[in-house]
N, C-alpha and C positions, 0 to 999 in steps of 0.2 A: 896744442889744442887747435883742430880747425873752428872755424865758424863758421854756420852756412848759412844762406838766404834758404827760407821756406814759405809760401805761398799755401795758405790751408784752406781749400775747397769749403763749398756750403755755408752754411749760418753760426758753425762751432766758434769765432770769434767775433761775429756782429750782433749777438742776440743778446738781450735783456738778463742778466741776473739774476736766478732765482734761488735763492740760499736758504740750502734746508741743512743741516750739522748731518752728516754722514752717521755718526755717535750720537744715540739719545744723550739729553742732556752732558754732554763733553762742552769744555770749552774751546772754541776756535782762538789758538794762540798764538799763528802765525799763518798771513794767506797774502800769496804774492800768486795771482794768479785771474787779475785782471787785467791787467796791459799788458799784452803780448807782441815782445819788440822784433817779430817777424824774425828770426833767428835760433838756430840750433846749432849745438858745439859738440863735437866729436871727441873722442879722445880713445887709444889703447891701454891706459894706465887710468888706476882709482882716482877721481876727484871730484868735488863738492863746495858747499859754499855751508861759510861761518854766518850764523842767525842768532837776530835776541830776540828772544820769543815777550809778546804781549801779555796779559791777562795776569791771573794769579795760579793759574791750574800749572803742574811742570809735571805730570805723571801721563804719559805719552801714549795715547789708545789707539788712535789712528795716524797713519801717517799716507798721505795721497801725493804726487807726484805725477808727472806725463813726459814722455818722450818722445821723438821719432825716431822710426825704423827705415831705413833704405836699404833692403836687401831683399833677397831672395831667402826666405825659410830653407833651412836643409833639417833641422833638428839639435843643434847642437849649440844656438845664440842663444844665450842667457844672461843675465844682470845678478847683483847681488846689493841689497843696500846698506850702511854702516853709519851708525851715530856714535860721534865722538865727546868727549870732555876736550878741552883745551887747556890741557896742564902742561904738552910735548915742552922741548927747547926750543930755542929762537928768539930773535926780538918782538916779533909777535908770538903770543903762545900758542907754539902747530898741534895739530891732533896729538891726542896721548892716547889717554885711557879709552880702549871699548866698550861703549856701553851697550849696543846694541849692532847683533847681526841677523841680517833679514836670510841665511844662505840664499844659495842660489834658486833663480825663479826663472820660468823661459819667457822672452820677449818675442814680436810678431814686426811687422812691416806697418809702415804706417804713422795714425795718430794713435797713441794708445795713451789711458789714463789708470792709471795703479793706486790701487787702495790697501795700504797694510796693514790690517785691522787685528781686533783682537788682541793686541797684544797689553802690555805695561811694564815701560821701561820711563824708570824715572831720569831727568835729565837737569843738569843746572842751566840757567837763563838764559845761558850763552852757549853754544854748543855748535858743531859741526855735521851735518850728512854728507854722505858722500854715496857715488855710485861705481861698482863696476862691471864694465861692457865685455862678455867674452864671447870667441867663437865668430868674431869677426877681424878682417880685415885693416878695415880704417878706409881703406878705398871708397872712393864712389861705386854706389851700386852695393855696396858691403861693409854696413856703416851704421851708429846707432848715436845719438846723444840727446842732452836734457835740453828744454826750451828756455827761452831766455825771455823773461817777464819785470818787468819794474815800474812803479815804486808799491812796495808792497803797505797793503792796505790797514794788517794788523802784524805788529813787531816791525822789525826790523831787519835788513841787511848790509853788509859790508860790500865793497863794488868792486872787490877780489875775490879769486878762488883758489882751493887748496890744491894743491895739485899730489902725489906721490911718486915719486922718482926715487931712482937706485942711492941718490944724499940724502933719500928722507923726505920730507912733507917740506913745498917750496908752493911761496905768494906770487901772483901773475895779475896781471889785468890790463883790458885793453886801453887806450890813449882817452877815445871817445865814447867808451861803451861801456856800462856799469855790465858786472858779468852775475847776474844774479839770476837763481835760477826758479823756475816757476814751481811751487812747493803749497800745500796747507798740511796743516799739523792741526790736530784736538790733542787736550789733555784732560785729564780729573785730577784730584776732586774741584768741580766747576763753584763758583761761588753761587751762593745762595739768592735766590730770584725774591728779592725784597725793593717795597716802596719804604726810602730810609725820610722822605718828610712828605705832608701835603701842608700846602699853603693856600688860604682863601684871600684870593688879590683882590685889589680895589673894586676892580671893575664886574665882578661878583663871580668870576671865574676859577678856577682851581687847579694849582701847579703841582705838578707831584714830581717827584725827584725819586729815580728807580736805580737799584743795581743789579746786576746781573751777569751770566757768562758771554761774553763777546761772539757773537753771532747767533743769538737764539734770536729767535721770532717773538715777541709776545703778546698779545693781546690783555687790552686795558678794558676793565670791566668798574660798571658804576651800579650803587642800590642805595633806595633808601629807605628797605625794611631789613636787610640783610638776608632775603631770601630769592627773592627777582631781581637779577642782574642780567644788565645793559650793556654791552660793547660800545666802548667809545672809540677807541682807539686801537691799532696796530703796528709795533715798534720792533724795528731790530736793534739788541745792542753794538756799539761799536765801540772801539777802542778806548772810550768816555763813559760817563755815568749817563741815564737816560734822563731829560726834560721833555714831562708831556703836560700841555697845556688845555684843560676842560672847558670850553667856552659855553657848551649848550648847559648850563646849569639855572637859569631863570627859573626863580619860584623854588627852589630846591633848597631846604637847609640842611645841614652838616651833613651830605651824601658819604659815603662810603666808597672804597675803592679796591678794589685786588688786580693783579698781574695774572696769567697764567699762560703758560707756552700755548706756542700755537700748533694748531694741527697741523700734519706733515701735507704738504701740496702734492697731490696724485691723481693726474686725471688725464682724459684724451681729450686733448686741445683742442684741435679741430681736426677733419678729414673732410676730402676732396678725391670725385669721380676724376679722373686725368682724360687728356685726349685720347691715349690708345687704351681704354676701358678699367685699367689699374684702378684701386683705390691707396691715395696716401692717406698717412694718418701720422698727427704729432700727438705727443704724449708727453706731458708732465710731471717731474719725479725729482725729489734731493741727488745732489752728487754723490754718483756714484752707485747709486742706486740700477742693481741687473732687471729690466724688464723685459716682461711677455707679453704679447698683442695674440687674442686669440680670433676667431671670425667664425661666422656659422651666419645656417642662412635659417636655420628655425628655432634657436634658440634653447634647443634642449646639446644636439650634437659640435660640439667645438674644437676647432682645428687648431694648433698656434700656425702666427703667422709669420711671425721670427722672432728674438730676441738680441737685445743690445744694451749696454750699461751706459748712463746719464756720466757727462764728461765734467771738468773740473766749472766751469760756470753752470750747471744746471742748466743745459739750453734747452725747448724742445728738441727727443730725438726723433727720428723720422723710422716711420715705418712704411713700405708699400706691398698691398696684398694683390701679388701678380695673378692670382686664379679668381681675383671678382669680376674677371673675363668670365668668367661661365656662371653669374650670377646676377636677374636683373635688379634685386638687394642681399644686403648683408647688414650683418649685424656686430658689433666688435663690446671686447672687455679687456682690458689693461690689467694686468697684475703681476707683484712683484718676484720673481726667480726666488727659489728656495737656495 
């Protein structure tokens, strides 16, 4: 395997988190893909990394990943991705059974983020992905591998990787470098979005204890006729049970409480005239999510102004509309690619 130093342009690794489940209601069962340890590994031969997936969900709907590309497109570089069981031989037990193949898919230059949706393949707790890189080289200049991310945030990973070789499936790892690779996984069926106790504390406040699937959004709601409800609060689950605590309840006896997911975040951030007359524009959307930015200067006739899909942190993506040179305004609307 090589390892390379990679340096990533723009805000794709300095921006704010914004976590929306790619999959209505799926559960987020494994996401390694907030510390990004500046590095990517190359390889000519299949390999991956061994995960134990969090939550309770194991029936596998999405699976998202990111690479870089260093090459030149010609048409013929492609990847393929493979979920294993870990039943193989060895002293640790190497891939065995197949559970899942992605065939082949063509990859591009660059930073790219991959979403494999759609599908359900059910997997046990512990299990293997892997990737393979064809139609390249290995050279510099002619070259493709997964990013290397750690410590992942929900589940689990091992600080080796699998490799395959003409003896079979063989353990590697560097001296000082955990070799995990940057990955999120949803699964179903997600558990069930319930408040399992509320508790009226001393101090006349109200603790309520929530569960739910690992990465939804929810919004905490208060009444106390059962028909006008109040937002109190806004929680993502994590890897734990949720504790939310009601303080503004003064004067209030025995309120009432519900959960319910939150709505999906989708909007133009902000936009700015630039100095050579350009207009940028960021936009707000869940990972992974393909968006359009369309522009018009009266509001009936609309142009797009390009299109680009929201990367593995949900960052703002940027858009800039180079013809609002020939407009003293404009007008824009955001919406999601079919």
């Amino acid at each position: 395997m090589n390892m390379k130093n990679l340096v990533m342009p723009g805000t794709w690794l300095f921006c704010a988190a914004l976590f929306a489940a790619l999959t209505a209601r799926a559960e987020l069962v494994f996401d390694n893909s907030q510390t990004y340890l500046g590095k990517f590994s190359t390889n000519l031969v299949e390999y991956g990394d061994e995960v134990i997936l969090g939550g309770s969900a194991r029936t596998i709907t999405t699976f998202q990943f990111e690479y870089y590309g260093d090459f030149l497109r010609t048409g013929d570089e492609t990847a393929r991705i493979r979920f294993y069981k870990n039943d193989g031989p060895g002293q640790y037990a190497s891939p065995g059974t197949l559970l899942f193949d992605s065939g082949l898919f063509p990859i591009f230059s660059g930073l790219n983020t991959v979403p494999i949706s759609g599908i359900s393949v059910e997997v046990p707790k512990d299990f293997t992905w892997t990737i393979e890189f064809s139609g390249l080289t290995g050279e510099s200049g002619d070259q493709a591998g997964l990013l290397f991310y750690d410590p992942p945030t929900v589940g689990k990973s091992f600080n080796d990787y699998w490799k395959k070789e003409a003896t079979g499936w063989n353990l590697y790892s560097f001296p000082t470098f955990k070799a995990n690779y940057g990955a999120r996984i949803f699964a179903s069926p997600d558990p069930a979005l319930v408040i399992t106790a509320t508790n009226h504390l001393a101090d006349g406040s109200y603790q309520l204890n929530l569960s739910g699937p690992i990465g939804e959004t929810i919004v905490i709601q208060r009444s106390v006729d059962l028909v006008n409800w109040t937002p109190v609060g806004t929680n993502t689950f994590s890897a734990e049970p949720l504790t939310f605590v009601d303080s503004q309840t003064a004067g209030l006896t025995d309120p009432s409480y519900r959960a319910i997911p939150a709505p999906e975040v989708f909007q133009i951030d902000s936009q700015k005239r630039l100095s050579d007359g350009k207009i940028e524009l960021k936009v707000l959307a869940a990972a992974g999510r393909k968006v359009v930015v369309d522009g018009s200067s009266d509001l009936t006739t609309w142009t797009p102004v390009g299109t680009n899909t929201v990367s593995f942190l949900a960052a703002p993506i940027t858009f800039t509309d180079s013809s609002a040179t020939n407009y003293a305004f404009r007008f824009y609307r955001a919406r999601l690619a079919p």
